[in-house]
Residue, then its C-alpha position, 0 to 999 in steps of 0.5 A: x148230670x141233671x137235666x132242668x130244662x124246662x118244656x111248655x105242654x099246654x099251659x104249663x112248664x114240665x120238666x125235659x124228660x117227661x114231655x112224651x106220649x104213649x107209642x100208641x099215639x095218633x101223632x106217632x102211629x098215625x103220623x099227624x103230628x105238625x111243627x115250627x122251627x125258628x131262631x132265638x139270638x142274643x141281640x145287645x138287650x135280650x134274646x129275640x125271636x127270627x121271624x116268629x110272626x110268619x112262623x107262627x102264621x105258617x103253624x097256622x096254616x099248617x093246623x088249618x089244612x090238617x084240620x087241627x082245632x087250635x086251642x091257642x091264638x097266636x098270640x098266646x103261642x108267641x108268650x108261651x114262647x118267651x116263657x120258655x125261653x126264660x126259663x131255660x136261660x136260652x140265648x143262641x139257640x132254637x125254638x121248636x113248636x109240636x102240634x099233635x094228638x096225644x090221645x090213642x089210636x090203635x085202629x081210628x084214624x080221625x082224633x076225637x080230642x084237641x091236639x096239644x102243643x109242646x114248645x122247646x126251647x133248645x141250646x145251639x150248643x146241642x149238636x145243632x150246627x147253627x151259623x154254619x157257612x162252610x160250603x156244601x156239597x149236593x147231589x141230585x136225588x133218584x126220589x120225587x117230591x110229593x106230589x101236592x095231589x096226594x098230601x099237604x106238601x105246603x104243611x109243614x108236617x111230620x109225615x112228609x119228612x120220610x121223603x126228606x130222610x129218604x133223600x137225605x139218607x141218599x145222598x150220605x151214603x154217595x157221600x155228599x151232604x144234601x140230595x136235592x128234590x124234582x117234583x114229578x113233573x121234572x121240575x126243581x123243587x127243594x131240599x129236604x129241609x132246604x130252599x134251593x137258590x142258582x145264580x146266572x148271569x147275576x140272576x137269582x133263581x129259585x123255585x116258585x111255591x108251586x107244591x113246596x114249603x113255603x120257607x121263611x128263610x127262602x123269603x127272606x133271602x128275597x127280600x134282602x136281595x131286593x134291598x141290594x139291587x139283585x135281580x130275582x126269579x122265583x120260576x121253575x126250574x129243571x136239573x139242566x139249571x143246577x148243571x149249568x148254574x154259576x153260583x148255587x146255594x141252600x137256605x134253612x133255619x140254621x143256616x141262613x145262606x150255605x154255599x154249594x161248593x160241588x153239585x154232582x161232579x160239578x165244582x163251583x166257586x163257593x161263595x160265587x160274588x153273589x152268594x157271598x154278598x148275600x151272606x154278608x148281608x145276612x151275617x150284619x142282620x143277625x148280628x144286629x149290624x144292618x137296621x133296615x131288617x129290624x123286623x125280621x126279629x121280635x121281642x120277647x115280652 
C-alpha cells in the first residue's frame, strides 16, 4: 500500500519513507538527539493541539541545556505543526517533534552544523493505545533514575530512554506493564515514560520536580484537581508510600490518568473514588465538555 504521509524536515514537507539519516549520524551514534510528544484531538470545529505551548517551551528547554542553537522560534514550530497536521488529514492522534544532528560523526563528539527539526504527525489508529484507561499493573524496579549529576535528566532526551527501556524491559518479563523508578537517594522518581501519582487519606501525592521530567501532563493533573477541591503534594516520596497508598495511578500523553489495579503483590481498587474523579474531569475536557480548561488546547491556524 502506499504510503502519502507527509513529514516536516526543515522547512519542507517530505515524503514518510525518506525522512532518515546516515547510521553514522551524531544524534544516532552519539545519541544527542532530542524530542516533543503531545496530542492532536478533534474538537467540534478543527483539530487542536493539548498543550503545544508548554510542549513547545519544554523543546526549548530541552535544546538550551544540550547546547542546541535552534534555528526556529516557537512559533515557526507550532505553524509547521498545523501544517503538518493538515497535510496528513490527521484527526486523533500525535505530533511527535525530533531535534537532532544529521551531520556525521565517526570520532567527534561536539557538532559543527545546526541541529535539523523533523515534525510527525501520527494516527491513533497506528498501535499507539491513546485513551486507554484500563487499569494497570506496576512493579518496583531494581534500576535507578539517573542521577541529575551526571545527565540532563529534566531533557527530555533521546539517551535517557535507555533507562526507561531498561526498566520497562524489566518490568514485562515479571510480567506487570510498568516498572517504577527511585532516584539514588531512595527516593520516588517516575516511570519511565510516566508520572507517578498516590493518594492517602484523600491526599494526592506525587513526586516533586527534584531530578525528573517535568511532565505536562503531571502538571496538568494538578491543575484540575485544584479546580475540584482535592488536596495536593508535590513532595518526596519512598517505596513504603507506593505500599501503604490507597489509590495509585500513572499519567503520559496517551494516556491522561491510568489507574493502578496491582503494585507488587498489592491489589488496589482501580479507580479509587479519587482517580476516578480525576478521570472523569479529564475525560469532559478532552472531549470538550468542561470550558474551564479551554486553554489546555491551541488551535491550528
Amino acid at each position: 500500500m502506499e504510503d502519502n504521509r507527509k513529514v516536516w524536515l526543515d522547512g519542507e514537507l517530505i515524503p514518510w519513507n525518506k525522512a532518515n539519516v546516515h547510521l553514522l549520524s551524531h544524534s544516532f551514534s552519539r545519541a544527542s538527539a532530542l524530542f516533543e510528544v503531545f496530542g492532536i484531538h478533534e474538537s467540534p470545529d478543527a483539530p487542536v493541539a493539548f498543550r503545544m505551548d508548554e510542549h513547545l517551551k519544554r523543546l526549548k528547554h530541552s535544546t538550551d541545556l544540550l547546547y542546541m542553537e535552534m534555528k526556529y522560534t516557537e512559533e515557526e514550530i507550532a505553524a509547521a505543526v498545523a501544517q503538518v497536521v493538515k497535510v496528513n488529514h490527521l484527526g486523533r492522534g500525535i505530533i511527535k517533534i525530533m531535534a537532532y544532528w544529521a551531520e556525521e560523526a565517526v570520532v567527534y563528539l561536539i557538532p559543527e552544523k545546526e541541529p535539523s527539526i523533523a515534525i510527525f504527525a501520527i494516527s491513533e489508529g497506528e498501535g499507539l493505545h491513546l485513551d486507554d484507561t484500563s487499569p494497570k499493573s506496576a512493579c518496583l524496579s531494581r534500576w535507578r533514575k539517573l542521577h541529575p549529576d551526571t545527565t540532563q535528566v529534566t531533557a527530555k532526551a533521546c539517551a535517557n530512554y535507555l533507562n526507561a527501556y531498561l526498566v520497562n524491559k524489566e518490568a514485562k518479563e515479571r510480567k506487570y506493564d510498568v516498572g517504577f523508578l527511585l532516584n539514588t537517594d531512595g527516593f520516588l522518581a517516575e516511570g519511565p515514560t510516566e508520572s507517578i501519582f498516590v493518594v492517602k487519606d484523600g491526599v494526592l501525592k506525587t513526586p516533586s520536580l527534584d531530578g525528573i521530567l517535568s511532565s505536562i501532563s503531571r502538571k496538568s493533573i494538578l491543575e484540575i484537581a485544584s479546580s475540584i477541591d482535592i488536596p495536593t503534594a508535590e513532595t518526596t516520596l519512598r517505596k513504603d508510600d507506593l505500599f501503604s497508598a490507597d489509590e495509585i495511578f500513572i499519567s503520559h500523553t496517551g494516556t491522561k490518568v491510568s489507574p493502578i489495579n496491582r503494585f507488587e503483590n498489592r491489589d488496589l481498587e482501580a479507580p479509587g473514588p479519587v482517580t476516578g474523579k480525576l478521570m472523569k474531569v479529564m475525560e469532559d475536557i478532552l472531549h470538550f465538555r468542561d470550558t474551564r480548561f479551554r486553554h489546555f488546547f491551541q488551535q491550528l491556524a
